[in-house]
N, C-alpha and C positions, 0 to 999 in steps of 0.2 A: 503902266501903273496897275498894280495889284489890286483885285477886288475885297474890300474889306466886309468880310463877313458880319452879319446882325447878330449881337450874342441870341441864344438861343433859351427859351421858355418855354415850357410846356406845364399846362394848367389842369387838372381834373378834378372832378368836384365828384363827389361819394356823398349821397344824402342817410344818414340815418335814421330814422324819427326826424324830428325836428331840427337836430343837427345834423353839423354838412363838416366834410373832412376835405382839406383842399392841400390837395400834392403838388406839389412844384418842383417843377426837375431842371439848373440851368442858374441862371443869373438874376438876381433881380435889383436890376440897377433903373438909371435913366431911359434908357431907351425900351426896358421891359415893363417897366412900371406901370403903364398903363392899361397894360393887359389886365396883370394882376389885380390893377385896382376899381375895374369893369366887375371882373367876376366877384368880387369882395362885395363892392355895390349893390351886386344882384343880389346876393347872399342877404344883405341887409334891410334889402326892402323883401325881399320874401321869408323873413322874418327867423331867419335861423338860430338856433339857441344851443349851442353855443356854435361857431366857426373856426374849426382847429387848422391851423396851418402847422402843415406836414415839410420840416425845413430840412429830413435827412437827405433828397439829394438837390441842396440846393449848394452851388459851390464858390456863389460870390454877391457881397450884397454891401452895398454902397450907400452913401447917405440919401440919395432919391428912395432906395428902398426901407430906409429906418422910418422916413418921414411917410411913406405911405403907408405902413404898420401903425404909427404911432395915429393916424389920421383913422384907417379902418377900424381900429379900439375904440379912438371916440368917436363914430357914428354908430356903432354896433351897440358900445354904453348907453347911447342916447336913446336904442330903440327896446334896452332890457338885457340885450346880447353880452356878447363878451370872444373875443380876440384870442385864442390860446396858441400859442407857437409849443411845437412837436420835434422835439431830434434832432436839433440846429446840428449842424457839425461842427467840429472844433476850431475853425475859422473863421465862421459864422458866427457864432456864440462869442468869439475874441470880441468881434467889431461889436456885438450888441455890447456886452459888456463895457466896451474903452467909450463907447456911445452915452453910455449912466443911462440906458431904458429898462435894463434887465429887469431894475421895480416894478417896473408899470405890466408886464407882464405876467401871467403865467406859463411855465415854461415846463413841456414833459417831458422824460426821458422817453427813451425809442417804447 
């Protein structure tokens, strides 16, 4: 029986002033999510203004990942903050779209 690989994440966080730029390079589904949603966490109790996620190399992302976006926005709202997604790719940006979140975001080009 073949070993099935863990999809793969990788997380780093860039502070700027007060805000923090979070690149994500990989997948952010079920089984990654929780990563993501650790550092997000920290992000918002140490009070970052604004938290931009960095989605250009991000190259799959699933409804466990819409929902922990749509989650990190309103705890981030709740503390002043605010959620911006950065550079989806054109795959990424499909699903947010056919998802109907694209509103609830702000979203920047590269």
């Amino acid at each position: 029986m073949p070993d099935i690989a863990e999809p793969l994440l990788v997380v780093t966080v860039e502070r700027e002033g007060r805000s923090a730029i979070v690149r994500i390079e990989g997948e952010v589904e079920f089984a990654t999510a929780p990563r993501l949603r650790a550092t997000l966490l920290d992000l918002a109790h140490q009070g970052a203004l604004p938290v931009i996620l960095d989605l250009s190399e991000v190259s799959f992302l699933d409804s466990a990942g819409i929902s922990l976006l749509i989650q990190a926005k309103k705890r981030l709202a709740n503390g002043g903050s605010d959620l911006v997604l950065r550079a989806p790719q054109r795959n990424v940006r499909r699903v947010l779209e056919i998802s109907g979140v694209t509103e609830l975001f702000s979203i920047q080009p590269e």
